[in-house]
N, C-alpha and C positions, 0 to 999 in steps of 0.2 A: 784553681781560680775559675777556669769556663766551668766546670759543675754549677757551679752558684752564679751563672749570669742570667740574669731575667730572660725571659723567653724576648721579648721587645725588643732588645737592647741586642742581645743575639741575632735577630734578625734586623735591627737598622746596619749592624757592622758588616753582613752578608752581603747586605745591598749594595753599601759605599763600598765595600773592598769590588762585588762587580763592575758597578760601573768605573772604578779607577780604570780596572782593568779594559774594560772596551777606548777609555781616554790616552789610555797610554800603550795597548801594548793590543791593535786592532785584530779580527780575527782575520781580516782580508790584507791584501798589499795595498799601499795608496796606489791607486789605477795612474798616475801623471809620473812615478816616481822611475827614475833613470835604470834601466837595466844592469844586475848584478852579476860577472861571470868571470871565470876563471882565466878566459884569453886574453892571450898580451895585447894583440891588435885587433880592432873591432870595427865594421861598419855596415851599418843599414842603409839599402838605398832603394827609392821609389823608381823601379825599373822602367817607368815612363818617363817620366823628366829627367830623371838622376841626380835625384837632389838628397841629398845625406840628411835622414831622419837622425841616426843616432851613430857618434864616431866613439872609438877608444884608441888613441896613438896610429890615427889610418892613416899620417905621411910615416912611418917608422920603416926602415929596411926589415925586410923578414926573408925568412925561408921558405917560398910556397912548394914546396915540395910536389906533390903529381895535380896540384890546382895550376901547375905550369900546363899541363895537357891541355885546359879550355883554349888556352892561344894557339897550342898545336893543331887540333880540329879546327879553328876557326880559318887559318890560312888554307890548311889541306884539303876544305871545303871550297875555297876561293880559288886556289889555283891548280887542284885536281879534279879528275871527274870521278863520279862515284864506281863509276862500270872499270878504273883504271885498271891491269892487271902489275901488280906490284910481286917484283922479284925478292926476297928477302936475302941479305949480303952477311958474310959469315960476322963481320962487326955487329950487327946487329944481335947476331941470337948470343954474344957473348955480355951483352948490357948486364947489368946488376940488377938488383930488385924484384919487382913483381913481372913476370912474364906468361908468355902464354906457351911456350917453349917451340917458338918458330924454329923452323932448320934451313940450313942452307941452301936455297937455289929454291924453295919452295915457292908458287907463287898466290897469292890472296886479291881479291878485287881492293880495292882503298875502303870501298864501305864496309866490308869487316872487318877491316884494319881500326877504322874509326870507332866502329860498337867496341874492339878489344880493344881500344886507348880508353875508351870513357866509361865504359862499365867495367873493364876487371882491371882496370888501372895497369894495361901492360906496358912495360918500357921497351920489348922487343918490337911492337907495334908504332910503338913512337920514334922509334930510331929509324924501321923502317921507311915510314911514312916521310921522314925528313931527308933519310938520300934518296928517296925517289923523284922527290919534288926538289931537290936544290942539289945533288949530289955529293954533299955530305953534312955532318951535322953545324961545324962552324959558317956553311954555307945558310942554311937552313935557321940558325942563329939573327944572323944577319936581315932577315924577312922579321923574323919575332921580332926585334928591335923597331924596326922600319915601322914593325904593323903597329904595334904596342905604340907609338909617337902620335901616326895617325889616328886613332883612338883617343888620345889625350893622356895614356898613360905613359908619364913623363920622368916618374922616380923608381923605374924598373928596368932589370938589365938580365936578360936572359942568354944563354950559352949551351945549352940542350934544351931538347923536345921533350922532355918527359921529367925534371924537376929534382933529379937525382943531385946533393949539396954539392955546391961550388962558391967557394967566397966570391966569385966576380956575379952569380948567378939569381938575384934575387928581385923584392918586387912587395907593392905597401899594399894594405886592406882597401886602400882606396882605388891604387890601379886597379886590383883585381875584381872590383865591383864593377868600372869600367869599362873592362875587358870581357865580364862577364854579360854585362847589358848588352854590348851590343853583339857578342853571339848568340844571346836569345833571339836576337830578331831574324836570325838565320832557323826557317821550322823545319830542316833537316837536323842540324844541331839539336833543336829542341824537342825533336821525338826521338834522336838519341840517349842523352840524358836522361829524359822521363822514361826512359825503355828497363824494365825491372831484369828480363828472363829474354836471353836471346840466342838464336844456334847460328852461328856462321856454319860456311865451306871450308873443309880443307880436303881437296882431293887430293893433290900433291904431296902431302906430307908421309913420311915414311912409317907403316903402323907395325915394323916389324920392332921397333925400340918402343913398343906402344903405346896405345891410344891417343891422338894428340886432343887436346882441349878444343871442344866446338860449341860447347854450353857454355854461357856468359851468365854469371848473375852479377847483379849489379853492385856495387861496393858500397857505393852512396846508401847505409839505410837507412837514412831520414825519409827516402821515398815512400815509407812505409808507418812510419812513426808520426808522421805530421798531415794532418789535412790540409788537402791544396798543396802539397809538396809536388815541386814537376823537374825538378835537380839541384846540384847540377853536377859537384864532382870531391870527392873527400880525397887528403892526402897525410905519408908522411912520411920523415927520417927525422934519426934521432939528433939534430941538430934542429928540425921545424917545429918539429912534436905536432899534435895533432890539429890539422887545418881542413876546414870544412868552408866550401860556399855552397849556400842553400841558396834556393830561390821558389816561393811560393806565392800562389792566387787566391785572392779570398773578396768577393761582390765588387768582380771586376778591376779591382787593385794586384799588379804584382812586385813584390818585395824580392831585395835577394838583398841576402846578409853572409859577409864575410869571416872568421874568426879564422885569428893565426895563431900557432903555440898552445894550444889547449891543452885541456886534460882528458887521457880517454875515457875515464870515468863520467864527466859531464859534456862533451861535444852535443852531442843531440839535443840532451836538454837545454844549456845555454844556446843554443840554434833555437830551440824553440821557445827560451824566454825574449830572447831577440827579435824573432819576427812575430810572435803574442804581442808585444809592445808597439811594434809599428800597426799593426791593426787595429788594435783595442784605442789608441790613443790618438790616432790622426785620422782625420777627414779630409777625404780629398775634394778641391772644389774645380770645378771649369773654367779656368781664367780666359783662354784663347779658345775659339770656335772654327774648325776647322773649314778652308773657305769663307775666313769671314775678309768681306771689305775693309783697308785701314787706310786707305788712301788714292788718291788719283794723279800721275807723274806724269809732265811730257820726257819724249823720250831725243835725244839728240839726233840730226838727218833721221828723222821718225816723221810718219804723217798722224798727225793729232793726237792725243790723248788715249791713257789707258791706266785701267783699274789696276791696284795691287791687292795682292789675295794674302792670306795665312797657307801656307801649306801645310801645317798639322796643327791636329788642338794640341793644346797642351795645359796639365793638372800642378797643383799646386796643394800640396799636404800640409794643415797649419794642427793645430796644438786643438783636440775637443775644446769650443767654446771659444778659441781664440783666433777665429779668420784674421788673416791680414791679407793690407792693403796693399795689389800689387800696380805700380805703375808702368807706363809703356812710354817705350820711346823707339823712333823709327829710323835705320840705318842704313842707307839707299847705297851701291857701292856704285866707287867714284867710276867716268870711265863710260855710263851706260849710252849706248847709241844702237840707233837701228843697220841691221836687223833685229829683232827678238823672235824668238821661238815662241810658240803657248808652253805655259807650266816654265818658263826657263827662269831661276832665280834672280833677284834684282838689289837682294836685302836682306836683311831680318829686324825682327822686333824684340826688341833687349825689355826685358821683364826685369824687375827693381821690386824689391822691398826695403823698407828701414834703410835707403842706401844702400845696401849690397843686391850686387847681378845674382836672379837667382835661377835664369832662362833665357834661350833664343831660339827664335821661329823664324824659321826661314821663310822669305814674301817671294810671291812667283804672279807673273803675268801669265792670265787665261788664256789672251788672245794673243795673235802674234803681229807684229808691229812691222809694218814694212817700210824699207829705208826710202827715204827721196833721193830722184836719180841726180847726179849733181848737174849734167847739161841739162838735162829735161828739165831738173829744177827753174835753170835760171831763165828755161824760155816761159815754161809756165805762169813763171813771177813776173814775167815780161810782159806776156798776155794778158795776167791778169788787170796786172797794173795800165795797160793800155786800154781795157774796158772799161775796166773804174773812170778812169779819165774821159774816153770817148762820150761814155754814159755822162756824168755830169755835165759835160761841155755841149750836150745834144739838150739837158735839162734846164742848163741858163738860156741857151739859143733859145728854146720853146717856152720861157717866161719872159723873154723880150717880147717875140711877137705877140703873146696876148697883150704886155702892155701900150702897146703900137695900135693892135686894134680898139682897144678901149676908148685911148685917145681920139683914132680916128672917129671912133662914133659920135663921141663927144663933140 
């Protein structure tokens, strides 16, 4: 029957079958359309504000398996020194998993302790690191909890330094986003992580059971597969399966996206359909100005007036084409009296959209506010008010007499 169709008729059917085809079944993805991928739990976050662009079940308990390490650096940063010389304990080199195969009594600075936690994902490095700084790992535990609270990650419970499964041991895509922001903002941390190719020391180790491991490469390959990739750490056991937190910059925005339970076949890619969608589809706007004026307080036993400030800007990512409207409102904590420091906090300003908090900026006094003395006060206010009075009472006195003379003249 197509033999004998008119050349016409042929060609009108050509047409309409293409264009069905771009109506229904496009050559491109809709650019707005929700990220597609194989992990269980998912979340994108604007490592500026922390505001969750895109979630997949981020309160759900999981296995973060060695994405537990970001917590571990981020204390060992806080309460070690980088130059520390760190003894390694026979516990340690007997851990499971991926190591570096520290030995006994060997000793390592912490900062190549930390490059072997975070680029070769060693767990003998992380145990280390944990009984040197708390002297043992349930000790060590006990800080991860504390710190993880502080943070805000509040659905997470950790019991080792290094991520190895434990039922009491886990933590949601959203802690870990978190937890993850704010050791970015540590740039020791974050030229760890970004660090591809690294050689520690080991003088002390023994080269007669040979050569011990001093070349690190990094585990994390997204640092290489993604533009703007800067870390931060991949993990796994066969209870987690494969958990990746990325975090990348792209014109001045930085993202980090979590994914828990993956497939090893797709991690990278679904990492990079995830943070492709937070770029391509939000724009970020300046809602808060850093230093900006939002108000003028008196301050109690204070001498006069003073300015409140914003102490950081802060960004807000709305939907291409879809700004929303954010409002403010101002939260002065109860309590405030002088003295004040310059820069010392007083407040913050609660950021609102459609009814939901979506932000807070801490407000800080420039200048410092000095208290009134309480005796001094009360002669001051004594003096003054005795001048006030004098003065006026010298004011009436000296408009009588002009009317005294007037009359006299009269």
């Amino acid at each position: 029957m197509g033999e004998n169709m008119p050349g016409k008729t042929r060609l009108f059917l050509l047409i309409y079958v293409f264009i069905l085809g771009i109506v229904f079944f496009p050559l491109t993805a809709d650019a707005g359309k929700e990220p597609d991928t194989t992990a269980e739990a998912v979340v994108l976050m604007n490592a500026g504000s922390g505001q969750v662009l895109y979630q997949k079940n981020m309160s759900r308990h999981m296995y973060p398996a060695s994405t537990t390490k970001i917590l571990t650096a981020v204390i060992a940063l806080e309460k070690g020194n980088l130059s520390d010389k760190v003894t390694v304990v026979r516990e340690s080199c007997l851990v499971d998993g991926s190591r570096i195969g520290l030995q006994e009594g060997e000793k390592l600075t912490l900062e190549d302790l930390l490059y072997a936690l975070m680029m070769a994902s060693a767990n003998d490095a992380a145990d280390s690191i944990a009984v040197h700084l708390s002297g043992s790992v349930e000790n060590f535990a006990d800080l991860m909890n504390k710190k993880a609270r502080s943070i805000g990650a509040l659905d997470s419970n950790f019991t080792n330094p290094h991520g190895l499964t434990d039922p009491r041991h886990y933590s949601t895509a959203y802690d870990l986003a978190l937890i993850t922001r704010y050791a970015m903002q540590n740039p020791v941390f974050r030229k760890i992580v970004g660090t591809r190719i690294k050689k520690i020391s080991r003088p002390e180790a023994d080269r007669s059971i040979g050569p011990p491991q001093e070349d690190l490469w990094n585990h994390n390959r997204f640092l290489s597969r993604y533009q703007g990739a800067i870390g931060v750490k991949t993990g796994y056991t066969v209870k987690s399966g494969q958990c990746l937190v990325a975090a990348a910059e792209r014109d001045g925005r930085e993202l980090i996206a979590v994914l828990l339970n993956d497939q090893g076949s797709t991690l990278y890619e679904d990492a990079r359909i995830i943070l492709d969608y937070g770029f391509d589809n939000f724009a970020s706007d300046l809602v808060v100005r850093k230093m900006e004026k939002v108000t003028t307080i008196g301050v109690s036993r204070g001498i006069g007036k003073v300015d409140v400030y914003t102490g950081s800007p802060f960004y807000y990512d709305s939907p291409n084409g879809q700004k929303k409207q954010i409002k403010r409102s101002i939260e002065l904590y109860s309590g405030i009296k002088a003295p004040l420091a310059a820069g010392q906090e007083v407040g913050q300003l609660v950021l609102t959209s459609e009814g939901q908090e979506v932000g807070r900026v801490k407000l800080l006094v420039t200048q410092p506010v000095q208290s009134f003395p309480r005796k001094g006060g009360i002669i001051l206010i004594t003096g003054l008010l005795f001048t006030v009075v004098a003065r006026e009472a010298y004011c009436v006195a000296k408009r009588r007499r002009l009317r005294r003379r007037r009359r006299y003249r009269n």
